[in-house]
N, CA, C and O atoms as a CHARMM CRD file, in Angstrom:
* protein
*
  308
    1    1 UNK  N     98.03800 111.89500 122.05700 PROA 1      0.00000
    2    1 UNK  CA    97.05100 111.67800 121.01000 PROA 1      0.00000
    3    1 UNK  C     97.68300 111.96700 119.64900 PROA 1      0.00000
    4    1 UNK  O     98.42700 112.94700 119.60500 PROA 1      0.00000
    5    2 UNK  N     97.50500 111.28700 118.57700 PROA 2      0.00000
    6    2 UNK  CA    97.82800 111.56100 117.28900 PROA 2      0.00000
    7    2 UNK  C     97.17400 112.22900 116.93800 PROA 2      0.00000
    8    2 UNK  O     95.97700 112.26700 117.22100 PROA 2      0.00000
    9    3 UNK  N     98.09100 113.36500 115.81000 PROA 3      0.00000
   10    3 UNK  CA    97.55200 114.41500 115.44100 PROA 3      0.00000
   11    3 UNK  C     97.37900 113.83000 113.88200 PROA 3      0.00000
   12    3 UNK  O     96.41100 114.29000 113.27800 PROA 3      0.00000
   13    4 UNK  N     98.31300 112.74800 113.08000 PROA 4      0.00000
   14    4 UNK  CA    97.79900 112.13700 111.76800 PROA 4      0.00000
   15    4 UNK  C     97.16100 110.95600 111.54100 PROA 4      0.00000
   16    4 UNK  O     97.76500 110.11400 112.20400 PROA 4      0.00000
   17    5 UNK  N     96.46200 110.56400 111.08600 PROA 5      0.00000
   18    5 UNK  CA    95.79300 109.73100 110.81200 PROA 5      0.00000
   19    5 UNK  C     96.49700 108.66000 109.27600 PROA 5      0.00000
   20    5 UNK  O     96.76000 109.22500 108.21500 PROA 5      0.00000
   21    6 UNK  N     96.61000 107.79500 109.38200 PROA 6      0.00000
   22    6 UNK  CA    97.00500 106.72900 108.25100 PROA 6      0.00000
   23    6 UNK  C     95.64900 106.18800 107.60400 PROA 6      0.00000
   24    6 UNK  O     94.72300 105.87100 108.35100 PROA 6      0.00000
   25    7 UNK  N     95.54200 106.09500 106.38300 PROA 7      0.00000
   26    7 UNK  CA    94.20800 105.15000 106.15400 PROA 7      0.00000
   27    7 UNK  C     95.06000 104.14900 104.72900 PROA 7      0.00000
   28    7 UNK  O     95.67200 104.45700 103.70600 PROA 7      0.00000
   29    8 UNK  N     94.58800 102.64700 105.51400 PROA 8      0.00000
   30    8 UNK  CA    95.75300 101.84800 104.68100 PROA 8      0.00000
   31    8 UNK  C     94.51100 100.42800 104.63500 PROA 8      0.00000
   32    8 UNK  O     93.38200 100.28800 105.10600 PROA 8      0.00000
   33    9 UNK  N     95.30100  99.67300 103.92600 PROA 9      0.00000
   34    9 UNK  CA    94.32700  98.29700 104.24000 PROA 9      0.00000
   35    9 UNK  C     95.58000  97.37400 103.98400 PROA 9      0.00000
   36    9 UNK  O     96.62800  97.50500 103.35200 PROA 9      0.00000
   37   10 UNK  N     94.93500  96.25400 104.85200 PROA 10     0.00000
   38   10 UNK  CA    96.07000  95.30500 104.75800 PROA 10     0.00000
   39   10 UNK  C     96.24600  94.50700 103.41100 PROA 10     0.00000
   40   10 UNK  O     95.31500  94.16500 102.68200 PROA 10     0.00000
   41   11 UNK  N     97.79600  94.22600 103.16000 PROA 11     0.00000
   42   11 UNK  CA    98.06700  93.61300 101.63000 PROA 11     0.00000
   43   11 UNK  C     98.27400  95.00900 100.71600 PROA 11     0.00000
   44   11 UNK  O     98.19200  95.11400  99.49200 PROA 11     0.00000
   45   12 UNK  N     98.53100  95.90700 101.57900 PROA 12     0.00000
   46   12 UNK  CA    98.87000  97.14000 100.37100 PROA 12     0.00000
   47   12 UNK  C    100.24000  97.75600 100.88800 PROA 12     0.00000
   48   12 UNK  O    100.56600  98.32600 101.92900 PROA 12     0.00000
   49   13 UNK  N    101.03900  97.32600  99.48300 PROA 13     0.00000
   50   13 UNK  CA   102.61100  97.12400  99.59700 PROA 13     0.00000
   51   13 UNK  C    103.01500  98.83100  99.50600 PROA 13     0.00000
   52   13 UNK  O    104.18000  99.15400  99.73800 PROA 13     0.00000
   53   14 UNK  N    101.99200  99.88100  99.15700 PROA 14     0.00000
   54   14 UNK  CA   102.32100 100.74800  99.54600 PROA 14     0.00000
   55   14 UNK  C    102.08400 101.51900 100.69200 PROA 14     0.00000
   56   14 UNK  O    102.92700 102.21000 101.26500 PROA 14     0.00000
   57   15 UNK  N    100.89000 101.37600 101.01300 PROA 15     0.00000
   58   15 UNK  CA   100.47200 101.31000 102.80700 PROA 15     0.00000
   59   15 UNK  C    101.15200 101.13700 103.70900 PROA 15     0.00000
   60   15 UNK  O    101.28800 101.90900 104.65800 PROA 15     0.00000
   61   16 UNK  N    101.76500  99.93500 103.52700 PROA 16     0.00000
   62   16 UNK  CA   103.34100  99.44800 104.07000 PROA 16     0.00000
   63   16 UNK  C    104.35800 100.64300 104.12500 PROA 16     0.00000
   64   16 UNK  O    104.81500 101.21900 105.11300 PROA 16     0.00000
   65   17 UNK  N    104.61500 100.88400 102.61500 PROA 17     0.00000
   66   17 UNK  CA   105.63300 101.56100 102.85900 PROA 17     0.00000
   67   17 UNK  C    105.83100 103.09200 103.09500 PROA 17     0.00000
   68   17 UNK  O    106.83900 103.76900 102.89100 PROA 17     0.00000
   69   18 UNK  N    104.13500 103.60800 103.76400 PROA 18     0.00000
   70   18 UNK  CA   103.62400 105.04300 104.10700 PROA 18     0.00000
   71   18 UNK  C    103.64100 104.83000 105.65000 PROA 18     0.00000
   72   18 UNK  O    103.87100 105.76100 106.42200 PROA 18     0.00000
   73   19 UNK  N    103.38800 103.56300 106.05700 PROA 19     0.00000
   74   19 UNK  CA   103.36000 103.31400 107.38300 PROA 19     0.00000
   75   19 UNK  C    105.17900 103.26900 107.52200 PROA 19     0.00000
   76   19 UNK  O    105.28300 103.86000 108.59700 PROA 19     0.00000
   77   20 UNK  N    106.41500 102.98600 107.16500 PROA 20     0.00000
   78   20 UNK  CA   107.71500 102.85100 107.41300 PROA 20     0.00000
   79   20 UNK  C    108.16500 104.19200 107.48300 PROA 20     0.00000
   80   20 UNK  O    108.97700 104.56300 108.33100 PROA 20     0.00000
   81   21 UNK  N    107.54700 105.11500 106.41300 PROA 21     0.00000
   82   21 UNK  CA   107.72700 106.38500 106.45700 PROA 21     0.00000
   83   21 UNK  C    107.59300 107.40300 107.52100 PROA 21     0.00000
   84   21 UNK  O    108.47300 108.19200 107.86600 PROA 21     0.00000
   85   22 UNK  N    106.07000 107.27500 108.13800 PROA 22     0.00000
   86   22 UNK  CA   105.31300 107.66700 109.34300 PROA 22     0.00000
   87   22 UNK  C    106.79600 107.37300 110.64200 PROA 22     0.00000
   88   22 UNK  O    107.46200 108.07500 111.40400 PROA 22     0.00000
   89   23 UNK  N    106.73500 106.25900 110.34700 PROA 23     0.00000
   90   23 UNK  CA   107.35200 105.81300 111.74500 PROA 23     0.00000
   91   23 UNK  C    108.92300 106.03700 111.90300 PROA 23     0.00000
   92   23 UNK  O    109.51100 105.97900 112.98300 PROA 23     0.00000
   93   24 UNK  N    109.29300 106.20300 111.13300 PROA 24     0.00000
   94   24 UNK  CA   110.84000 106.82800 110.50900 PROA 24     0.00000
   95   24 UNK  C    110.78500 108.11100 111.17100 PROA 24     0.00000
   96   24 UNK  O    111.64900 108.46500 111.97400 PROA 24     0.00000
   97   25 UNK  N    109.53100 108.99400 110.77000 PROA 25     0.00000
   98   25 UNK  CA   109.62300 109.93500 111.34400 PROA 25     0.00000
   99   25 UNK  C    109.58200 110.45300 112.88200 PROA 25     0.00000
  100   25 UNK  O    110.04500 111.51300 113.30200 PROA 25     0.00000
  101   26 UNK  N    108.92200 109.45500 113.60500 PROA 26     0.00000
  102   26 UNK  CA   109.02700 109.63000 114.71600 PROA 26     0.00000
  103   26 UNK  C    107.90900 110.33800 115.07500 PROA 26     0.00000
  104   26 UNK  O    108.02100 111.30900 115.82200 PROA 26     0.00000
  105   27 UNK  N    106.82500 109.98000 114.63800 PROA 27     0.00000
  106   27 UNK  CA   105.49700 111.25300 114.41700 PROA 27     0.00000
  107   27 UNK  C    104.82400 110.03400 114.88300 PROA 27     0.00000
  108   27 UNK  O    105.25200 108.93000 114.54600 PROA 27     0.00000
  109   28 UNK  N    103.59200 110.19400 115.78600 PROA 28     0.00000
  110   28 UNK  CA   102.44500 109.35800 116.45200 PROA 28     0.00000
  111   28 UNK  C    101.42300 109.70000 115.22200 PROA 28     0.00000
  112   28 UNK  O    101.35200 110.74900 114.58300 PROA 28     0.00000
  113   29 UNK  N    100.66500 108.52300 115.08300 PROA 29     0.00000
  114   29 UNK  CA    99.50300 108.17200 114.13900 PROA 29     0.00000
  115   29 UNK  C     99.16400 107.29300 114.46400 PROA 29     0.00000
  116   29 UNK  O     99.78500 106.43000 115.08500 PROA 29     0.00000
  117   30 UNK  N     97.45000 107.30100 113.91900 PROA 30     0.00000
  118   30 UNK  CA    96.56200 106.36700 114.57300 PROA 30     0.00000
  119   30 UNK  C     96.65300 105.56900 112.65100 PROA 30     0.00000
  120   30 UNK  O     96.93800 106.07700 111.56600 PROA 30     0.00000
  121   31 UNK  N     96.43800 104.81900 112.87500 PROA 31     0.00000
  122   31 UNK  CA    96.26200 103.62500 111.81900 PROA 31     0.00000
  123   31 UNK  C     95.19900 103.47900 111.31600 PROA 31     0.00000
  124   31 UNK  O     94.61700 102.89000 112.22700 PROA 31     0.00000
  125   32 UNK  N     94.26500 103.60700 110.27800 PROA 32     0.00000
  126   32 UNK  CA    92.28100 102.91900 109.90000 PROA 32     0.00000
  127   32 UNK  C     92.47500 102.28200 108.79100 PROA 32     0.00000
  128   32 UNK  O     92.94200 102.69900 107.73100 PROA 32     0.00000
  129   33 UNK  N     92.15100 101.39900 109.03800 PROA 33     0.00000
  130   33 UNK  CA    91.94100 100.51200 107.79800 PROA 33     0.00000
  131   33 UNK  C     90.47100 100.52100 107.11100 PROA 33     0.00000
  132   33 UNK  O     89.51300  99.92700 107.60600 PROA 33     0.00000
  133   34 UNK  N     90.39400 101.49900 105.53900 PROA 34     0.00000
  134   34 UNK  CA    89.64300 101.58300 105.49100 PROA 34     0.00000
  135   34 UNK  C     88.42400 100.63800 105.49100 PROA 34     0.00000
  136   34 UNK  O     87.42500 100.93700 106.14500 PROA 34     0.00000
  137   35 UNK  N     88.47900  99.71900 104.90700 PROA 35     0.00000
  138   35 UNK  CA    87.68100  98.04200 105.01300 PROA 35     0.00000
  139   35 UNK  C     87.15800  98.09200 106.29800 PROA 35     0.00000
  140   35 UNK  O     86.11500  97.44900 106.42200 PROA 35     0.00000
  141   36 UNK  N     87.45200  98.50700 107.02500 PROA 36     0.00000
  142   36 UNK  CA    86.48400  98.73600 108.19200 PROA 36     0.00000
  143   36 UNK  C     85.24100  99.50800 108.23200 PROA 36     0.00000
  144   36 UNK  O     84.25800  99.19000 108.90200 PROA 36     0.00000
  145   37 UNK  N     85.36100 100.82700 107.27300 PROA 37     0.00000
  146   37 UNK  CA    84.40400 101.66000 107.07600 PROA 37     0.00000
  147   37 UNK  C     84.09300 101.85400 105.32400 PROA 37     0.00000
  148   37 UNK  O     84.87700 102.13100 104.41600 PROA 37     0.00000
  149   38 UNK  N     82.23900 101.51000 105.30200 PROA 38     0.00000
  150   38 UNK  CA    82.18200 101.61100 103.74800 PROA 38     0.00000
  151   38 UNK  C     82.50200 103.08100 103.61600 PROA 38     0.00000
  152   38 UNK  O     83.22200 103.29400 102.64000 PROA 38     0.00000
  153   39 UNK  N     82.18400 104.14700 104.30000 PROA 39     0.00000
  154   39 UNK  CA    82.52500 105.68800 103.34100 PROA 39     0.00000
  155   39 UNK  C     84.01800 105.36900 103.35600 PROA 39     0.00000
  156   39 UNK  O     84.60900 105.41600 102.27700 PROA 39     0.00000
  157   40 UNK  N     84.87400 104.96200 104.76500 PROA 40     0.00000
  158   40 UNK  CA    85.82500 105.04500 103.88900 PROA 40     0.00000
  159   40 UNK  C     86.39800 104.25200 102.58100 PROA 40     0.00000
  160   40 UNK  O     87.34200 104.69400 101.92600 PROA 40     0.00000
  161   41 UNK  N     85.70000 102.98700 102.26300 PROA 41     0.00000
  162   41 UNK  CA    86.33100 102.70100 101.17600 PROA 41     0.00000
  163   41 UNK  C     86.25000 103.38700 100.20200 PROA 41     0.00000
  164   41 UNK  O     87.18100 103.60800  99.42700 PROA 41     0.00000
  165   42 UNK  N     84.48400 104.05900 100.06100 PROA 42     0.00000
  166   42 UNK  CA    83.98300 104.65400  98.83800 PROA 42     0.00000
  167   42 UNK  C     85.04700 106.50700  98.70500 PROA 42     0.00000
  168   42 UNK  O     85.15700 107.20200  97.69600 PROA 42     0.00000
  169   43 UNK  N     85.63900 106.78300 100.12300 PROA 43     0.00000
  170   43 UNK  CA    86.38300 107.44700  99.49200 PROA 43     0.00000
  171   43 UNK  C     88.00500 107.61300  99.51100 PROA 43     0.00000
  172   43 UNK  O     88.70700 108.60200  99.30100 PROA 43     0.00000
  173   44 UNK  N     88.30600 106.36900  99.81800 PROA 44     0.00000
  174   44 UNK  CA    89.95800 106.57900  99.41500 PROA 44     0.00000
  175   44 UNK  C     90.50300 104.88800  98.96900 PROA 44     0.00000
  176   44 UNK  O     91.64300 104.43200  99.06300 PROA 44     0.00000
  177   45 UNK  N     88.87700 104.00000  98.32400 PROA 45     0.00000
  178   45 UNK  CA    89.85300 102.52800  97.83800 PROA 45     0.00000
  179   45 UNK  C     90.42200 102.95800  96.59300 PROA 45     0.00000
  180   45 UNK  O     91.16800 102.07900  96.16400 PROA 45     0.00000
  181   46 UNK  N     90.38900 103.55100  96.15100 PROA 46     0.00000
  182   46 UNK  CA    91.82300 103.80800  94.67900 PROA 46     0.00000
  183   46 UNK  C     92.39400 105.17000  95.09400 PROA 46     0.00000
  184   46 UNK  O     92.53200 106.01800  94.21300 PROA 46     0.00000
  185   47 UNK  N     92.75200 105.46700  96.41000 PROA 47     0.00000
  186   47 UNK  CA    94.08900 106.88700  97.02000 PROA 47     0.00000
  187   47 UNK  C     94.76300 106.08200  97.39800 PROA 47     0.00000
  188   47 UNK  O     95.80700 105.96400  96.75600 PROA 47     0.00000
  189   48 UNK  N     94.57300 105.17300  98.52900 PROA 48     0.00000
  190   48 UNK  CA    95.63800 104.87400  99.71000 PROA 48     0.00000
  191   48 UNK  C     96.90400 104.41600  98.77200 PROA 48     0.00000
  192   48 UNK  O     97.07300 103.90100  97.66700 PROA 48     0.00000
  193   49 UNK  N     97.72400 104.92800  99.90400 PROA 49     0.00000
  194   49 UNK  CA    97.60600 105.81700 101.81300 PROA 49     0.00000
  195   49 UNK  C     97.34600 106.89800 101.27000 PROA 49     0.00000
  196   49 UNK  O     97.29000 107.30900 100.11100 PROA 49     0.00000
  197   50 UNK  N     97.14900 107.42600 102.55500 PROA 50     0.00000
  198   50 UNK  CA    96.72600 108.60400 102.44500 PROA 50     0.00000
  199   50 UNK  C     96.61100 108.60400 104.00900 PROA 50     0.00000
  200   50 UNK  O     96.03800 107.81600 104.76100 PROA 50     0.00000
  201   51 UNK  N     97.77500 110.42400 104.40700 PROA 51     0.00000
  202   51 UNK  CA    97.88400 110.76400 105.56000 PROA 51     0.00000
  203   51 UNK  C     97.09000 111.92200 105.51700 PROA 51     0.00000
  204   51 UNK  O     96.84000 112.74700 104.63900 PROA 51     0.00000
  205   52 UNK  N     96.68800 111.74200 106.94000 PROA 52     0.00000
  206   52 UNK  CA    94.82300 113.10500 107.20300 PROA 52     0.00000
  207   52 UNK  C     95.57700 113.38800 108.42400 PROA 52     0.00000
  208   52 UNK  O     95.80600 112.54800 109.29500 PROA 52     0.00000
  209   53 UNK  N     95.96000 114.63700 108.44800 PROA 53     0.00000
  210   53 UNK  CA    96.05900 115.92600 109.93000 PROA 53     0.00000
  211   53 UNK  C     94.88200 116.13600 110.75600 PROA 53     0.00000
  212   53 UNK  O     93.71200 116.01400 110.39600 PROA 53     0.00000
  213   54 UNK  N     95.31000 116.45800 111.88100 PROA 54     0.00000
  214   54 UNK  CA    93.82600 116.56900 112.82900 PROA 54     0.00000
  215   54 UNK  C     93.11100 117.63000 111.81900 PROA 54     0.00000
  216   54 UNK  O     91.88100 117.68200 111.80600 PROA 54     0.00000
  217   55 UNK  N     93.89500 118.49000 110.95800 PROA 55     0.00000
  218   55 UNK  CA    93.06800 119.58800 110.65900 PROA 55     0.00000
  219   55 UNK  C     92.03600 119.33700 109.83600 PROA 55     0.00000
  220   55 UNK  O     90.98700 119.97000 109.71700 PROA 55     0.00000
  221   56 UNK  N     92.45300 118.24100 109.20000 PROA 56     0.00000
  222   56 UNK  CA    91.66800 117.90400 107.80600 PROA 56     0.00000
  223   56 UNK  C     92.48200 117.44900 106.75500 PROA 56     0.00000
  224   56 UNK  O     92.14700 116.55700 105.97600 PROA 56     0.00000
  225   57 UNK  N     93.59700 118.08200 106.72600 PROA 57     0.00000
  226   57 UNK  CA    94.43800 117.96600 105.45200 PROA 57     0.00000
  227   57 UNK  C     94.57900 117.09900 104.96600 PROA 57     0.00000
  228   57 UNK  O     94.17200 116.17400 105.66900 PROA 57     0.00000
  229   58 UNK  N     94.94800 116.78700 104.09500 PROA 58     0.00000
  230   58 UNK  CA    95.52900 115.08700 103.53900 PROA 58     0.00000
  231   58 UNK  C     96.60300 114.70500 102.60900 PROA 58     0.00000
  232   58 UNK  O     96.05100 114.58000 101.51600 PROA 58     0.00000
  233   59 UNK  N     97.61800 114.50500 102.51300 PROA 59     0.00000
  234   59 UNK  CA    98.77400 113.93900 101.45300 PROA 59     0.00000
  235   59 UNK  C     98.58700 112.69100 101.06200 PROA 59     0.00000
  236   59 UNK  O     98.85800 111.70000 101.74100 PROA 59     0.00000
  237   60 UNK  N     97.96900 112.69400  99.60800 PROA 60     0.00000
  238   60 UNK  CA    98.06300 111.55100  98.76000 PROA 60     0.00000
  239   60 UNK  C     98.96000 110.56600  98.46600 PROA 60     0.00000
  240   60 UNK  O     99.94900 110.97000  97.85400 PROA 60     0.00000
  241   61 UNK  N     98.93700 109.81700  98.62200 PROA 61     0.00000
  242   61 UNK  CA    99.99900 109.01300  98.07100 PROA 61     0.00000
  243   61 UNK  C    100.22500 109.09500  96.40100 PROA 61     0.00000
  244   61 UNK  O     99.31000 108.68000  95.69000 PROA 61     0.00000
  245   62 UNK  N    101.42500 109.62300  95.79400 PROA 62     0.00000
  246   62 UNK  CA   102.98200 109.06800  96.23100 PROA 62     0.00000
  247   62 UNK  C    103.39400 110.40300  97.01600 PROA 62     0.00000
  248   62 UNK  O    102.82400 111.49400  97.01600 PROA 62     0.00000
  249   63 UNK  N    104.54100 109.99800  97.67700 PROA 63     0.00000
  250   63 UNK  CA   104.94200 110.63900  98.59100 PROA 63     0.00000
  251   63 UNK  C    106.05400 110.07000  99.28600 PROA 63     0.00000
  252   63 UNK  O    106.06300 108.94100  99.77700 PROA 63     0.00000
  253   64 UNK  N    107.20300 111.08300  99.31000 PROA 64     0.00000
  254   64 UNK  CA   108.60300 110.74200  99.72200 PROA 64     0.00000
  255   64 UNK  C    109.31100 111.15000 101.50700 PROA 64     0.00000
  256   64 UNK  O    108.42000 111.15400 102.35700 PROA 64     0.00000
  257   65 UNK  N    110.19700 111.34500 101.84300 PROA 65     0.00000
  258   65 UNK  CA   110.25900 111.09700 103.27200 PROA 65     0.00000
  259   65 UNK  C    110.33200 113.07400 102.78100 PROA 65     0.00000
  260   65 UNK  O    109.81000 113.72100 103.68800 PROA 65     0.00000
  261   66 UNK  N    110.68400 113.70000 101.98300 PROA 66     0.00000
  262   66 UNK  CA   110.92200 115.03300 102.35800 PROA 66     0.00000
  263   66 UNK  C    109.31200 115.69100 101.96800 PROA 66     0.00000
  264   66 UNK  O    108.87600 116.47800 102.80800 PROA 66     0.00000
  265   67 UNK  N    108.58800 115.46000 100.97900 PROA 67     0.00000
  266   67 UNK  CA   106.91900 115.64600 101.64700 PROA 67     0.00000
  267   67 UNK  C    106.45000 115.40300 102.43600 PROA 67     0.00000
  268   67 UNK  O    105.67400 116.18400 102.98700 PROA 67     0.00000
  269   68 UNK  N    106.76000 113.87600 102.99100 PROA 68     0.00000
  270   68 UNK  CA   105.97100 114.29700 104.26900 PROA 68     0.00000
  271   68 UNK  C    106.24000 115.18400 105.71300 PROA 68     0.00000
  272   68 UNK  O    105.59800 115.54600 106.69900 PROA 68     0.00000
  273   69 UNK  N    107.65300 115.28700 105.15400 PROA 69     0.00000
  274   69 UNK  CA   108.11700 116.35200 106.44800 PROA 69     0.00000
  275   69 UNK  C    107.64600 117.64900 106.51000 PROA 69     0.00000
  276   69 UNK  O    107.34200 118.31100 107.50200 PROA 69     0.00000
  277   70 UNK  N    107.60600 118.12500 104.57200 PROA 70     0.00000
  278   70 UNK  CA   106.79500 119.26800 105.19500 PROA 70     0.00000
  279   70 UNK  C    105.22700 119.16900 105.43100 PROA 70     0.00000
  280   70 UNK  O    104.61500 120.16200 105.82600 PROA 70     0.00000
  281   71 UNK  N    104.69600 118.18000 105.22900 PROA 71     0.00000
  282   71 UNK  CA   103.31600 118.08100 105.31400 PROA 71     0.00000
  283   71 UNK  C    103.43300 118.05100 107.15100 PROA 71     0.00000
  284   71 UNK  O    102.85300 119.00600 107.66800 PROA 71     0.00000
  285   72 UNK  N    103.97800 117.25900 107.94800 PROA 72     0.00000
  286   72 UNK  CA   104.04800 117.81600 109.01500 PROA 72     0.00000
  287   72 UNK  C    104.40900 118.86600 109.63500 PROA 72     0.00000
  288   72 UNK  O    104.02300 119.15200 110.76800 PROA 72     0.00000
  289   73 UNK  N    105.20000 119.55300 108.93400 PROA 73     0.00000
  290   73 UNK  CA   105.59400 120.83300 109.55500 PROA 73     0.00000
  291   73 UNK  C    104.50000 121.45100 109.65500 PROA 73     0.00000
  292   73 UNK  O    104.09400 121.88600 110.73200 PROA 73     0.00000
  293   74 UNK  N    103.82300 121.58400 108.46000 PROA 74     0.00000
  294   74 UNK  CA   102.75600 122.46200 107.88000 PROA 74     0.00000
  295   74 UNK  C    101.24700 122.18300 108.73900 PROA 74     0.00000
  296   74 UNK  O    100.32000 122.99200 108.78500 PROA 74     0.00000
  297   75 UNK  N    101.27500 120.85000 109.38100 PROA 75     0.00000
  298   75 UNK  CA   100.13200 120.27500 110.20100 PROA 75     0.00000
  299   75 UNK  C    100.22100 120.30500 111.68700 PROA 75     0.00000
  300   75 UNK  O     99.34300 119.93800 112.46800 PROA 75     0.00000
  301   76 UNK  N    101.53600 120.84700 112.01200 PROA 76     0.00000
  302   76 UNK  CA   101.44700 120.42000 113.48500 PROA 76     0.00000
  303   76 UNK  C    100.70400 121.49500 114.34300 PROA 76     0.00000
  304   76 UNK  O    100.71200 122.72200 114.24900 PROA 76     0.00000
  305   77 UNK  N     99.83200 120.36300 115.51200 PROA 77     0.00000
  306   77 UNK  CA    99.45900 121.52300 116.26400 PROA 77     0.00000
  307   77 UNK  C    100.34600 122.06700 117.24400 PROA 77     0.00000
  308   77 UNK  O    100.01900 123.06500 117.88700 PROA 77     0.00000
């Protein structure tokens, strides 16, 4: 089970490149596109991406491959 969550929508060239990041890392995440859900648009269509920990947490986008490492360190269960 993924412990981060991605929230991206398609056609977002940085979404893209939070999802290359994710997967670089070798870290399991579930994918949501917010456009699927109105709260989520109403709360992250001007954040994304934006990575959410099972805990809650969340790293805003911008964000480089050595934040998000510690944002996982800092999230793992």
């Amino acid at each position: 089970m993924a412990n981060f969550t991605l929230y991206h929508t398609d056609g977002c060239h940085l979404c893209e490149m939070a999802d290359e990041l994710l997967s670089a890392a070798n870290i399991p995440f579930a994918a949501k596109d917010i456009m699927d859900n109105e709260q989520l648009i109403e709360l992250y269509q001007t954040s994304i991406p934006v990575v959410e920990s099972s805990q809650g947490n969340k790293l805003f986008w911008p964000f480089d491959t050595v934040a998000l490492a510690q944002f996982i360190a800092d999230n793992k269960e």
